[in-house]
C-alpha positions in Angstrom: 7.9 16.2 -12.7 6.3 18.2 -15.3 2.3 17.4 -15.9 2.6 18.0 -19.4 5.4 15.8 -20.2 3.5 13.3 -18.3 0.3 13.7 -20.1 2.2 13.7 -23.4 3.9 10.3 -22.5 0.7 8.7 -21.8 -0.8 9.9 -24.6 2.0 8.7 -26.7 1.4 5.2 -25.1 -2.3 5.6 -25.4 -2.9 2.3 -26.6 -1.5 0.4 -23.5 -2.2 3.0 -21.4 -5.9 3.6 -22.2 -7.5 0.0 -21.5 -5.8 0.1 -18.1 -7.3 3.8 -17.2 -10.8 2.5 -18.8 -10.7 -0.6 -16.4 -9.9 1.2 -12.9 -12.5 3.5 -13.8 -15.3 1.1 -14.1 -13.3 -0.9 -10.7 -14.2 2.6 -9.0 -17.2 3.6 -10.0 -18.3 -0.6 -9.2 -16.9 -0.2 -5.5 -18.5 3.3 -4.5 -21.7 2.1 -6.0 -21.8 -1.7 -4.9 -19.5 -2.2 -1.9 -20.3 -2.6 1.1 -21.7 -0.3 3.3 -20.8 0.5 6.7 -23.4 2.3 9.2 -22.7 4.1 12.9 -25.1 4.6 15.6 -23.8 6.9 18.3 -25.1 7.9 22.1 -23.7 9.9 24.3 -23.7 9.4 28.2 -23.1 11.9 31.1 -21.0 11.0 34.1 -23.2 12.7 37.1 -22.0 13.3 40.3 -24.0 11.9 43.7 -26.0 14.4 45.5 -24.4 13.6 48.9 -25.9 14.4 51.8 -25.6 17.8 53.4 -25.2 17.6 57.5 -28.2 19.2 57.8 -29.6 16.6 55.6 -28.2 13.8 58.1 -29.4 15.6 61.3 -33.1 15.4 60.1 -32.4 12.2 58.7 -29.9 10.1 60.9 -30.4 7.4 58.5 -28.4 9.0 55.8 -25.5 8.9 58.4 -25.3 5.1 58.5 -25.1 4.7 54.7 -21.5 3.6 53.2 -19.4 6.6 52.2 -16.7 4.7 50.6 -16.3 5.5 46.8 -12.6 6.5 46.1 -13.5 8.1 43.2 -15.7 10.6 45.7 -12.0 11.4 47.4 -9.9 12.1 44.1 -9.0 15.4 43.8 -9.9 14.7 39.7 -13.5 14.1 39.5 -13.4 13.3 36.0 -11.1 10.1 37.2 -14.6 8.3 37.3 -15.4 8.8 33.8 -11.8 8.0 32.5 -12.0 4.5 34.2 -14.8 3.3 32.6 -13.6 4.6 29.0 -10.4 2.0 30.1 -12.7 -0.9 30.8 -15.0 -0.4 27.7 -11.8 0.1 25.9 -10.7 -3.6 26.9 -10.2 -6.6 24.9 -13.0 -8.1 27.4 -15.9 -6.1 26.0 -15.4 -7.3 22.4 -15.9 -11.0 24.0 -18.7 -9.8 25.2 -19.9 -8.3 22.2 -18.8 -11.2 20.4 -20.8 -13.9 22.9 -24.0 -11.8 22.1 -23.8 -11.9 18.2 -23.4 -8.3 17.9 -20.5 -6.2 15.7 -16.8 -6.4 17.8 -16.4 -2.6 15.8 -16.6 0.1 18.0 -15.3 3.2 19.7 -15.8 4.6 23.1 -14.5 8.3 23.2 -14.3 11.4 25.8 -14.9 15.0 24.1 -13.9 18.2 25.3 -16.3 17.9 28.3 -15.0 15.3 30.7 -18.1 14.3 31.6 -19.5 13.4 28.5 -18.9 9.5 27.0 -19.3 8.7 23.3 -20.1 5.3 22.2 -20.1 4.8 18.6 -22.0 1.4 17.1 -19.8 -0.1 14.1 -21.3 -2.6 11.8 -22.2 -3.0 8.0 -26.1 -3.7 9.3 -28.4 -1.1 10.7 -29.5 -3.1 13.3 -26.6 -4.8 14.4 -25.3 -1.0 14.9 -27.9 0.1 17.1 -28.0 -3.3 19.2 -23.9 -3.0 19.5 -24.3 0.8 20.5 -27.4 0.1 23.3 -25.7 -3.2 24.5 -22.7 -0.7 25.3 -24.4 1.7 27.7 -25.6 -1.2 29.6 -22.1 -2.1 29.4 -20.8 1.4 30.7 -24.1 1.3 33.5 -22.1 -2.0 34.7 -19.2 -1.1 34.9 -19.4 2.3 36.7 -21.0 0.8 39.6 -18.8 -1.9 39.9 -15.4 0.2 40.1 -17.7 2.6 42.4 -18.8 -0.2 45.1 -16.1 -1.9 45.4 -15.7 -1.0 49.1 -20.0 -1.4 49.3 -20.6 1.8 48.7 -24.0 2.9 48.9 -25.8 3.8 45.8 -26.2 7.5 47.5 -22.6 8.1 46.7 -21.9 6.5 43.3 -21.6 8.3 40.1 -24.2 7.6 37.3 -24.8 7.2 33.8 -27.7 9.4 32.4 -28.2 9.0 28.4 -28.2 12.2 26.8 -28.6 10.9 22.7 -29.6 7.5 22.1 -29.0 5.5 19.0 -32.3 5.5 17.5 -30.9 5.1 13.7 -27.7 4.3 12.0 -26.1 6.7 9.8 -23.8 5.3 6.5 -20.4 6.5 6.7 -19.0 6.8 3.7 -15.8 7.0 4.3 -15.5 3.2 4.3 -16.7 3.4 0.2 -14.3 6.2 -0.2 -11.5 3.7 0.9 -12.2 1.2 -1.1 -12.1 3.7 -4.0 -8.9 4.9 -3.5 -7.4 1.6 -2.9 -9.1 1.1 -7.1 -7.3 4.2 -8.1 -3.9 3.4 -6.2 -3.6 -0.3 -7.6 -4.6 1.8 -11.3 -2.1 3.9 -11.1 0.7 1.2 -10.7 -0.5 -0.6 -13.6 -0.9 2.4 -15.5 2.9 3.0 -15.0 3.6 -0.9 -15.5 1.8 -0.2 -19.2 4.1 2.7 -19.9 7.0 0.4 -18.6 5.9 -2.3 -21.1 5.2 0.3 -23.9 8.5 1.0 -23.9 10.2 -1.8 -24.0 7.9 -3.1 -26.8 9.4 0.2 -28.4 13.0 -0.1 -28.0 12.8 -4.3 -28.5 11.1 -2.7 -32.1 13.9 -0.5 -32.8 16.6 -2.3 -32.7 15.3 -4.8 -34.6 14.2 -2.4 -37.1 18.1 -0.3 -36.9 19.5 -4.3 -37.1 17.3 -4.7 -40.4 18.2 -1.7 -42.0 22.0 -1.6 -41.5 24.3 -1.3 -44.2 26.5 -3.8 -43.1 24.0 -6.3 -42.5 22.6 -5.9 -45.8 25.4 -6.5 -47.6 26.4 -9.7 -45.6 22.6 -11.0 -46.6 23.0 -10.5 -50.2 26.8 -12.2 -50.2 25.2 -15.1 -48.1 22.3 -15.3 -50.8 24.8 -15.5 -53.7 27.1 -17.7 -51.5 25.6 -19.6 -50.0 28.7 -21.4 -48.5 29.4 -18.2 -46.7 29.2 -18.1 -42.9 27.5 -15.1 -41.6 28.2 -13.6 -38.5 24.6 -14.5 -37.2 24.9 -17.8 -37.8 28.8 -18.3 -36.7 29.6 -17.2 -32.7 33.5 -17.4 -33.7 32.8 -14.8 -36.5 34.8 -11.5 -35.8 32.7 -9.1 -36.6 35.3 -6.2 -36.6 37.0 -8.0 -39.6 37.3 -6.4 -42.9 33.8 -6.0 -45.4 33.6 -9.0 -47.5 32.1 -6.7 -49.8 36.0 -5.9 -50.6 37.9 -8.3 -53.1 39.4 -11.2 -51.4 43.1 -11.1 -52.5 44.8 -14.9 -52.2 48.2 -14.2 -51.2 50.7 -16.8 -52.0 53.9 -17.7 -50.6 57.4 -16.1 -51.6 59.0 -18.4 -53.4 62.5 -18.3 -51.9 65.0 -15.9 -53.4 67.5 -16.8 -55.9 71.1 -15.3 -55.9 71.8 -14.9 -60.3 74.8 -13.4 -59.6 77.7 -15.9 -61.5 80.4 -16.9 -59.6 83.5 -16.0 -61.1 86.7 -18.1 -60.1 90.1 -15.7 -59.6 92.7 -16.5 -62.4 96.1 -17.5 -60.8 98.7 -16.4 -62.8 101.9 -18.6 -63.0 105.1 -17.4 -61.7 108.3 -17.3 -63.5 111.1 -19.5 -62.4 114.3 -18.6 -62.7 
């Protein structure tokens, strides 16, 4: 599609075109400036390994040597399988009840980075401080839940994996990309009725031009100013049975009569008979 041919057809159209463009402007400009805002508080958690005990450790302490041992996640050959659980459970339709039950936002995103032992929890909510609650009531959440999946043989606390906060969510940050959304969806829905204007433009155009070629035929014409002297004539606007390919009134209108029937002039003439002689 050529640009200029575009701009030249909407500039040719200006006057439906125009009001629609001057309208999703002021819709854009209204939703980047006045809708509403959505803020994100993040913190970031890292997934530490136990310190378990050396057997040195146990011989000086035989205590340490009567303490549970039994954390799968301690005999998986992946240690980041720890951290990838509790993702899973944060990820689960059971901690937006949660969040829900507790009057705080149900928007949220738990993510792993690069580093498997690194968890980011991101606070979702229109409301600073609904974003910051949502965010902290999280890491409790993610506290919770990696000792539960760790003791469930009893493991002792020696030998679990914990949670240590590495950024909290202190303040909420507006992300704009929600406004910027909100702005396109403006300019998409402006567009289409920009191109239903140019639709309508035209058809105004062509429904104008045929009625202006109609007015201005010869043909037409003609018939209009035989109707106005005749008024007993039948135009073909005003008659559906009217053949319109028939010949221009505008010619003479011959009345043709019927033959009379021939006549034969010609005079009869009756043979003589001549009389024979007798002898």
């Amino acid at each position: 599609m050529d640009p200029v041919a575009v701009i030249k057809t909407l500039w040719r159209y200006k006057i439906f075109v125009l009001p629609v463009l001057l309208l999703t402007a002021v819709a854009a400009v209204y939703m980047f400036s006045y809708a509403p805002r959505t803020y994100e508080a993040r913190t970031t958690y890292a997934i530490v390994a136990p310190p378990v005990p050396t057997a040195e450790q146990i011989e000086k302490d035989p205590a340490l040597g009567l303490l549970n041992t039994d954390n799968p996640y301690l005999r998986s050959a992946d240690t980041s399988l720890v951290a990838q659980v509790a993702v899973t459970r944060l990820n689960d339709v059971a901690t937006g009840d949660f969040l829900a039950e507790q009057g705080l936002s149900t928007d949220y995103k738990v993510e792993r980075p690069s580093d498997a032992f690194l968890i980011d929890i991101s606070g979702i909510s229109d409301d600073k401080a609904q974003a910051i609650s949502t965010a902290k009531a999280l890491g409790v959440r993610l506290e919770q839940d990696l000792r539960t999946i760790q003791a469930i043989n009893g493991a002792s606390d020696r030998y679990l994996f914990t949670a240590l906060v590495v950024a909290s969510p202190e303040k909420a940050t507006e992300q704009f990309s929600s406004r910027l959304r909100s702005v396109i969806v403006v300019v998409v829905a402006g567009l289409v009725l920009t191109l239903g204007a140019v639709s309508l433009a035209r058809a105004v155009e062509t429904t104008r031009n045929r009625e202006s070629k109609s007015k201005n035929d010869p043909r037409k014409r003609s018939l209009r100013k035989i109707s106005e002297s005749n008024p007993t004539l039948v135009l073909p606007g005003k008659d559906p049975t009217f053949d319109d390919k028939a010949l221009p009134i505008s010619e003479p209108l011959v009345a043709i009569h019927p033959l009379e029937p021939h006549e034969d002039r010609r005079t009869t003439t009756t043979p003589s008979v001549q009389p024979t002689n007798s002898r």
